[in-house]
C-alpha positions as a Markdown table, in Angstrom:
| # | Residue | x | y | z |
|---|---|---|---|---|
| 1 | Unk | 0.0 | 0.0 | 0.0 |
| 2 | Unk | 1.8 | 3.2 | -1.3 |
| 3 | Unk | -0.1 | 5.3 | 0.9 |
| 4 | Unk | 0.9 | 3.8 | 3.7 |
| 5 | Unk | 4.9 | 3.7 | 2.3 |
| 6 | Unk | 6.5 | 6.2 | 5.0 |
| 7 | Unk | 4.7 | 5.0 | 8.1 |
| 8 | Unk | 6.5 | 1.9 | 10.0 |
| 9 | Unk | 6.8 | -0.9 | 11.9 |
| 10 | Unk | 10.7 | -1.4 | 11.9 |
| 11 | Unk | 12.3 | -2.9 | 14.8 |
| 12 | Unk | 9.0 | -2.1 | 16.8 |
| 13 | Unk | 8.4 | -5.5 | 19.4 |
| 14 | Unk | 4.6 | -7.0 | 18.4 |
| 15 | Unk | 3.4 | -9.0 | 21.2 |
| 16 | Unk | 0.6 | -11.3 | 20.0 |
| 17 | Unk | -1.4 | -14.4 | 21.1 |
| 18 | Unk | -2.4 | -16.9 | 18.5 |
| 19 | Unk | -1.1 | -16.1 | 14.9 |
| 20 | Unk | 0.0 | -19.2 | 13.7 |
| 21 | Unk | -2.2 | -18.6 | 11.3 |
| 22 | Unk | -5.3 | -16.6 | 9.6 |
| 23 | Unk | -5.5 | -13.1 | 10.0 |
| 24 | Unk | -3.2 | -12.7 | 13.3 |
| 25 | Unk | -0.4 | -14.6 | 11.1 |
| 26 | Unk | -1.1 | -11.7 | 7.9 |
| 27 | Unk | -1.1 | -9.5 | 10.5 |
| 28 | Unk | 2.7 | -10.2 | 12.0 |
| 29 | Unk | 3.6 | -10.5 | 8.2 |
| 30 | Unk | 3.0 | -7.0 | 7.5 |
| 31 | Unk | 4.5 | -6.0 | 10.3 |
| 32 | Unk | 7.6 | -7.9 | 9.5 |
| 33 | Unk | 7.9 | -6.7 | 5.7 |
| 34 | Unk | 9.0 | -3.0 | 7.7 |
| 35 | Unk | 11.2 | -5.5 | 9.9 |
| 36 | Unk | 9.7 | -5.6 | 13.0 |
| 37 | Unk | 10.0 | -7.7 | 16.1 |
| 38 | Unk | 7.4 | -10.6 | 16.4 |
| 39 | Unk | 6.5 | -12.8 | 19.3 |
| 40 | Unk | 3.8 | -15.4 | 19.0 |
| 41 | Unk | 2.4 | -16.9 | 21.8 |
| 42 | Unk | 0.2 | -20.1 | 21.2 |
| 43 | Unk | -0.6 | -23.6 | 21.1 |
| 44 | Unk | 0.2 | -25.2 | 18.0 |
| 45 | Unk | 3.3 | -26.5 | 17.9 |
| 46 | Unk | 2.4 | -29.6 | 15.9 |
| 47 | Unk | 0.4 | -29.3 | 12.5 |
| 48 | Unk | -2.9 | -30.1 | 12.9 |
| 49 | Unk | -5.2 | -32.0 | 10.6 |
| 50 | Unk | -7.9 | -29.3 | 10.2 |
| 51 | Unk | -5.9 | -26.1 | 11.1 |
| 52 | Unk | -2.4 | -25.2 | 9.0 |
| 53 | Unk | 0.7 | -23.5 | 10.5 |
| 54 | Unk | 2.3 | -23.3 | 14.1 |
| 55 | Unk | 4.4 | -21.3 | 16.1 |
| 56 | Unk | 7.5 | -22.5 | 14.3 |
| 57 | Unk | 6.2 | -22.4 | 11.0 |
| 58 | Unk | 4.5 | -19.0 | 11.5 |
| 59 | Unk | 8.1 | -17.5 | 12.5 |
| 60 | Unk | 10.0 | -19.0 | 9.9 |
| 61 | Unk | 7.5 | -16.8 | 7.4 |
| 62 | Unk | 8.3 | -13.6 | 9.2 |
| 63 | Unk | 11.9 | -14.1 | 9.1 |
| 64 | Unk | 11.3 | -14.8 | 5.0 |
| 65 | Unk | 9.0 | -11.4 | 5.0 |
| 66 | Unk | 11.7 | -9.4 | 6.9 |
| 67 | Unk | 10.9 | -9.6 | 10.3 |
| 68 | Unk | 12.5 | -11.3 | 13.4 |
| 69 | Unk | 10.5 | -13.7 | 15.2 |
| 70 | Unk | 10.5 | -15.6 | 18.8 |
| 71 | Unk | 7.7 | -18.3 | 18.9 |
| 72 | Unk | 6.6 | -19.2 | 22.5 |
| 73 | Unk | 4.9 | -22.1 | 23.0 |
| 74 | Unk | 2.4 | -20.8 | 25.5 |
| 75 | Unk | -1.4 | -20.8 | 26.0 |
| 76 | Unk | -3.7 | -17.6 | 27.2 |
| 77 | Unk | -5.7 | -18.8 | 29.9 |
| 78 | Unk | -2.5 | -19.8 | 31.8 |
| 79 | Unk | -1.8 | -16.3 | 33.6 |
| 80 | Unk | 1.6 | -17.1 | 35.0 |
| 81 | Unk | 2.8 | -19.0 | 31.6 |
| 82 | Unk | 1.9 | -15.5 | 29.6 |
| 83 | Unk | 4.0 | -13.5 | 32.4 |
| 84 | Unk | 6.6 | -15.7 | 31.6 |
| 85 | Unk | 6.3 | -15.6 | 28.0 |
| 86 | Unk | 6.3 | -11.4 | 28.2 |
| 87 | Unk | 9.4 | -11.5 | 30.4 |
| 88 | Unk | 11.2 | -13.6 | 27.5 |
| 89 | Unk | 10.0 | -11.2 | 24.7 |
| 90 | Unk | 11.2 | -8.4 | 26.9 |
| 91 | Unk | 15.0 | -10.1 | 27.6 |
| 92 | Unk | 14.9 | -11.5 | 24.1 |
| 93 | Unk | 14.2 | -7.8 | 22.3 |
| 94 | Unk | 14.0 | -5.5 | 24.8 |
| 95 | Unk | 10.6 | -4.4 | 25.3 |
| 96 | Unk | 6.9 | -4.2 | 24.1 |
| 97 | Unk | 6.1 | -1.9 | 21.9 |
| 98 | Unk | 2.6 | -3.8 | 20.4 |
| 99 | Unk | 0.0 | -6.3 | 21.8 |
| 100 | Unk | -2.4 | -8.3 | 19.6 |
| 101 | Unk | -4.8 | -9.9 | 21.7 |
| 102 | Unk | -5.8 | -11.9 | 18.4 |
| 103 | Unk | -6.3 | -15.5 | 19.8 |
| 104 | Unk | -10.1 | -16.4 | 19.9 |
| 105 | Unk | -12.3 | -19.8 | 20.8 |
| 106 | Unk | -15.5 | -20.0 | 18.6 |
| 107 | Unk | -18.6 | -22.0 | 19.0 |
| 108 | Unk | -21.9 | -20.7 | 17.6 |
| 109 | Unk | -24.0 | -23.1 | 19.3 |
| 110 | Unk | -27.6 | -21.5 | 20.9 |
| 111 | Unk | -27.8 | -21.7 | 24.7 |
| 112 | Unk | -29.7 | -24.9 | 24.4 |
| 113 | Unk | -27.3 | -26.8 | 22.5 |
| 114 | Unk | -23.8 | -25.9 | 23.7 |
| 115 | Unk | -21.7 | -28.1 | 25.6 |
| 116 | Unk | -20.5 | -25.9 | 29.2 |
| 117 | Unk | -17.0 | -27.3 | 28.4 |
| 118 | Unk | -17.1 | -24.9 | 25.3 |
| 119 | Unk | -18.7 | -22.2 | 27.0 |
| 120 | Unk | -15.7 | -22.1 | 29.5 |
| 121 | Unk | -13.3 | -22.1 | 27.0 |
| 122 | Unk | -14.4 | -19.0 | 24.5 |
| 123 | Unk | -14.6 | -17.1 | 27.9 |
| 124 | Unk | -11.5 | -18.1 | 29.0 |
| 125 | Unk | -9.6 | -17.7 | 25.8 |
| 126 | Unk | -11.4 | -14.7 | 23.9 |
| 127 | Unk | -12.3 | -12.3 | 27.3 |
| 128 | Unk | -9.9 | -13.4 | 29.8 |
| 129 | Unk | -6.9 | -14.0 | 27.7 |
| 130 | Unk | -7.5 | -10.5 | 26.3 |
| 131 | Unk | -7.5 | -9.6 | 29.4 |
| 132 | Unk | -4.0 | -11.4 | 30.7 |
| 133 | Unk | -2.0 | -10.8 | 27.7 |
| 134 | Unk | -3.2 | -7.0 | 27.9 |
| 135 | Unk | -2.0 | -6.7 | 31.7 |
| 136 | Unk | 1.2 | -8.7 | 31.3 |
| 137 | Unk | 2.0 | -5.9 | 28.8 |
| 138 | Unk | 1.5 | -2.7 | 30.1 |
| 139 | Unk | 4.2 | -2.3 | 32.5 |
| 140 | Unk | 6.1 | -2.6 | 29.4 |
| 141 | Unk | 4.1 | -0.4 | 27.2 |
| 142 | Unk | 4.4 | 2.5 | 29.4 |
| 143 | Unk | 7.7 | 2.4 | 28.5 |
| 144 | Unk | 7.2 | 2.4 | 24.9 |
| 145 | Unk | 7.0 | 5.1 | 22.3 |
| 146 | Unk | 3.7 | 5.1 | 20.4 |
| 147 | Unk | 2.7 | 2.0 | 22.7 |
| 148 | Unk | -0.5 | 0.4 | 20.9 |
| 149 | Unk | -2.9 | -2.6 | 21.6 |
| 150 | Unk | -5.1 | -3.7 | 19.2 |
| 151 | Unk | -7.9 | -6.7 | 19.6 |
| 152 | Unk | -9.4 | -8.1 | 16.9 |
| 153 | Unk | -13.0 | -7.8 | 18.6 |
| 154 | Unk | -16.8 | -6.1 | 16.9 |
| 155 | Unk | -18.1 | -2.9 | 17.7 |
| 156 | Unk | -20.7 | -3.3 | 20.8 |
| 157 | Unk | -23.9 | -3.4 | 18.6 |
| 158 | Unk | -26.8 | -4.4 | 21.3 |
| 159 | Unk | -28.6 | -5.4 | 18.4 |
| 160 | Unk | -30.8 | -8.8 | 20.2 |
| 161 | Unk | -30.7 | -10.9 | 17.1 |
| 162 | Unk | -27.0 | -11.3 | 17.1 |
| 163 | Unk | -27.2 | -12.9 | 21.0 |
| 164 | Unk | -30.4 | -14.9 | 20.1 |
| 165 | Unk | -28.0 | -16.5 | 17.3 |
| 166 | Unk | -25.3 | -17.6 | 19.5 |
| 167 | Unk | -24.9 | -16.1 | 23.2 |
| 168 | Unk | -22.0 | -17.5 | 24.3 |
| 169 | Unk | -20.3 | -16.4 | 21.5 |
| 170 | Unk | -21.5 | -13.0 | 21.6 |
| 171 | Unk | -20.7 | -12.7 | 25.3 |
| 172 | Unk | -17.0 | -13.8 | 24.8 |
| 173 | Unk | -16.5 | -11.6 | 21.7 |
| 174 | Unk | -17.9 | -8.7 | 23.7 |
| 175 | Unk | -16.2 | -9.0 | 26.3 |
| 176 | Unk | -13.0 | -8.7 | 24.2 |
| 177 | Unk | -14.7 | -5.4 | 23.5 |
| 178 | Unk | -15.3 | -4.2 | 26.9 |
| 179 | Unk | -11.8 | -4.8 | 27.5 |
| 180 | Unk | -11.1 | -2.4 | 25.1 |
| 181 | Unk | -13.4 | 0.1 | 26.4 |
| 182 | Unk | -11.9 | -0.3 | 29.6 |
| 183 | Unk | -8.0 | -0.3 | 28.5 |
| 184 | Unk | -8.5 | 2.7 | 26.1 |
| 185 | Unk | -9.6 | 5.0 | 29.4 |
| 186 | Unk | -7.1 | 3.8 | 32.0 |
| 187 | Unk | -4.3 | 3.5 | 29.8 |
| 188 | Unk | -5.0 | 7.4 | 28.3 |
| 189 | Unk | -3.1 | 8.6 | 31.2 |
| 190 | Unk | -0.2 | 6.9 | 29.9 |
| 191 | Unk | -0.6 | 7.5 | 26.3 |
| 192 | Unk | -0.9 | 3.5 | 25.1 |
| 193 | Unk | -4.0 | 3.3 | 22.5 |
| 194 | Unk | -6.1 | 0.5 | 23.1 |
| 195 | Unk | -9.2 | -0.3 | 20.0 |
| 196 | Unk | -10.4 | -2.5 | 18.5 |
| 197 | Unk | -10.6 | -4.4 | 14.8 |
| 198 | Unk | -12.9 | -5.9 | 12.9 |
| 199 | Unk | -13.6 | -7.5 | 9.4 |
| 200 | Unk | -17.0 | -5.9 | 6.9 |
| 201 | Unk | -16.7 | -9.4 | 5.3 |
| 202 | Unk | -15.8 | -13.0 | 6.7 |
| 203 | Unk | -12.3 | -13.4 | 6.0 |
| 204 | Unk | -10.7 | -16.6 | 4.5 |
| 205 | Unk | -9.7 | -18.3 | 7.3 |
| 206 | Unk | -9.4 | -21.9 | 8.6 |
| 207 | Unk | -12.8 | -21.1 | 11.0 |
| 208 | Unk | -15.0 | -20.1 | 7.9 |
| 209 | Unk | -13.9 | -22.8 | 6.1 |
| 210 | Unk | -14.5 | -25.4 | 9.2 |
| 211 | Unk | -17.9 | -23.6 | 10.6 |
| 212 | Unk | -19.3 | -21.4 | 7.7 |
| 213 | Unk | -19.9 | -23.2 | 5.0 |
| 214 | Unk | -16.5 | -24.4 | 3.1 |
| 215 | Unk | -15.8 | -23.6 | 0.1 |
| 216 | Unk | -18.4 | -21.9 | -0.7 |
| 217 | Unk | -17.9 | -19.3 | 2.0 |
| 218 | Unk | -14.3 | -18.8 | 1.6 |
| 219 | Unk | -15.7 | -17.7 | -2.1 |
| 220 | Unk | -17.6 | -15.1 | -0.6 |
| 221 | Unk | -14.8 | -13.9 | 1.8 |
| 222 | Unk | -11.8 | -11.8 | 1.7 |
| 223 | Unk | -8.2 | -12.2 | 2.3 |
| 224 | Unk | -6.3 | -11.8 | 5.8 |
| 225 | Unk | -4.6 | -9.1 | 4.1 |
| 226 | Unk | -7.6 | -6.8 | 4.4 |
| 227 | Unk | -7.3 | -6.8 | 7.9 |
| 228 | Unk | -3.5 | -6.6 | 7.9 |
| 229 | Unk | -3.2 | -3.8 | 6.3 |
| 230 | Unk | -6.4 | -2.2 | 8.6 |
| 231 | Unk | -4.2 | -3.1 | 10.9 |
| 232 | Unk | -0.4 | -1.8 | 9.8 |
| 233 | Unk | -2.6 | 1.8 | 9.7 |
| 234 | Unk | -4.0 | 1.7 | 13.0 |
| 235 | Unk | -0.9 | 0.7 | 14.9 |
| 236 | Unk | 1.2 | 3.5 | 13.0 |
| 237 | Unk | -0.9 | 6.1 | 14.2 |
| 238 | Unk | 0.0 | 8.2 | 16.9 |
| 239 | Unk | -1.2 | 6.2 | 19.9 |
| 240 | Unk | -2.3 | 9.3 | 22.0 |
| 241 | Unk | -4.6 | 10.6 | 18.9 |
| 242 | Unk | -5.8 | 7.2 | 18.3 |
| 243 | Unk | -7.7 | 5.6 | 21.2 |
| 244 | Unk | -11.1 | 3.5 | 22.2 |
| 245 | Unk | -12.2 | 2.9 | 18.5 |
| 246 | Unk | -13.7 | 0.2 | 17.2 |
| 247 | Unk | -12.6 | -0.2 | 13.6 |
| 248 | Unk | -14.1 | -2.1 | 10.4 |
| 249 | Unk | -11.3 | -2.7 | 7.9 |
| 250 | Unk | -12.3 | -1.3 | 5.0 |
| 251 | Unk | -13.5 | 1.9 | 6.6 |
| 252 | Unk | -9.9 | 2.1 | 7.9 |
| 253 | Unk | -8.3 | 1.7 | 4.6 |
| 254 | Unk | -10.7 | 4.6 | 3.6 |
| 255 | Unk | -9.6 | 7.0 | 5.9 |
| 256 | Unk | -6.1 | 5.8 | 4.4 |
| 257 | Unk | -7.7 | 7.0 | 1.0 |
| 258 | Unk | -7.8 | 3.1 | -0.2 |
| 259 | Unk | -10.8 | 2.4 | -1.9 |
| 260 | Unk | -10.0 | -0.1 | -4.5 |
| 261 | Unk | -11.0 | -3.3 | -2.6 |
| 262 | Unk | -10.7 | -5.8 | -4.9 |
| 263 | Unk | -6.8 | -7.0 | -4.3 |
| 264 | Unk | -8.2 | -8.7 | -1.2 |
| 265 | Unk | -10.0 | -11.1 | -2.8 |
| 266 | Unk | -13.8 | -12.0 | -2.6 |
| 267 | Unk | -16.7 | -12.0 | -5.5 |
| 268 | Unk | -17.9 | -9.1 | -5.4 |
| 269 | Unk | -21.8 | -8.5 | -4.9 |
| 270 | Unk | -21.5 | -11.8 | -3.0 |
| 271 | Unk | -19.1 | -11.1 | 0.0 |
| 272 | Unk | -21.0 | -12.3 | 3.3 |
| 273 | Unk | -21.0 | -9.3 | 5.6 |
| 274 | Unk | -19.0 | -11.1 | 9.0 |
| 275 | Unk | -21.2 | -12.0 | 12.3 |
| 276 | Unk | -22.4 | -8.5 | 14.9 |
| 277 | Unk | -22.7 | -6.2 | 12.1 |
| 278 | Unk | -25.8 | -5.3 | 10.6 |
């Protein structure tokens, strides 16, 4: 993205849960093509059947794109392993510039038909692993220049149809919201931006594919890069200018003066607008 040429990432320290894959790995790609400095934290450290890429083969494609990487095999509702895993990043690169709370649990079962098991686990992974990885950062944060987190959460739309559809979902989404609400007015004092990201469209991604409709629906979906790029522009603003949003890709890329959509992928006139919007 030309527009986008003179503002950077280089040698900035991205802090992010999940991104093995999907958008969260597109996300620490563009990051690294300016060179920055990428720890994953998550799970996957062998492939999985249904779900490509881990840890390791995540950081071997940001070294290819430019970047430097340190994969931590971690997981986000362990509190003391994410302290841990932010103390290495921080001896490893010096620092935390960037979190991306971008590792998310998702069941759309209705209240009548989910399994509690399930239920636990979006909580614990989508709110309180926000949450966590947010806190284990910010001592470090306060430190930074143009200190940014970003969570890859909807705008709060009370709209009742979307928690008729699936609740528990909705709640543990939400509350990824919330945390931003919450982050973006303590944190002010300190200058560290905290907002939220989310996709117009469903994005091509292992989940759609598994839960939305397969092929089909990755048709009518758009790239990770979409929100990659939504994302590159939101973390090089300035942080105290640039606080408590809650941003839909394309409308960022707009304000970037972007409007030519279609290098993201998608038929057009058939993209699926993504779940909470209307």
């Amino acid at each position: 993205m030309p527009e986008l040429a003179q503002r950077s990432l280089a040698g900035k320290v991205i802090v992010m849960s999940g991104g093995s894959r999907g958008i969260g790995l597109a996300i620490a790609l563009r990051a690294a093509r300016d060179g920055a400095r990428v720890a994953i934290i998550a799970k996957t450290e062998e492939p999985h059947p249904k779900l490509e890429g881990t840890i390791h083969t995540a950081a071997a494609e940001i070294r290819a794109a430019g970047g430097e990487a340190l994969p931590i095999a971690g997981d986000v509702r362990d509190d003391e392993r994410v302290q841990a895993a932010v103390g290495q990043v921080v001896e490893h690169f010096g620092g935390v510039d960037v979190c991306v709370n971008n590792a998310s649990a998702i069941d759309l079962s209705s209240v009548e038909s989910i399994v509690m098991k399930r239920y636990d686990l979006m909580q614990d992974i989508n709110t309180r692993g926000t949450f966590v990885l947010t806190k284990a950062c910010l001592p470090h944060l306060k430190k930074a220049t143009n200190p940014h987190v970003l969570t890859l959460s909807p705008p709060l739309n009370l709209n009742p149809a979307w928690f008729g559809r699936s609740l528990a979902y909705a709640i543990a989404k939400y509350g990824m919201s919330l945390c931003t609400l919450g982050f973006a007015q303590e944190f002010r004092q300190y200058g560290i931006a905290a907002n939220s990201l989310w996709p117009r469209t469903t994005i091509a991604t292992a989940a759609v594919r598994n839960l939305l409709g397969g092929e089909e629906a990755m048709r009518r979906s758009r790239d990770p890069r979409i929100v990659a790029d939504a994302a590159h522009a939101i973390l090089t603003r300035p942080s105290g200018e640039c606080t408590g949003r809650f941003f839909i890709d394309e409308e960022v890329l707009a304000e970037e003066g972007i409007s030519d959509l279609s290098v993201y992928g998608g038929v057009e006139g058939e993209l699926q607008t993504d779940i909470f919007l209307d």
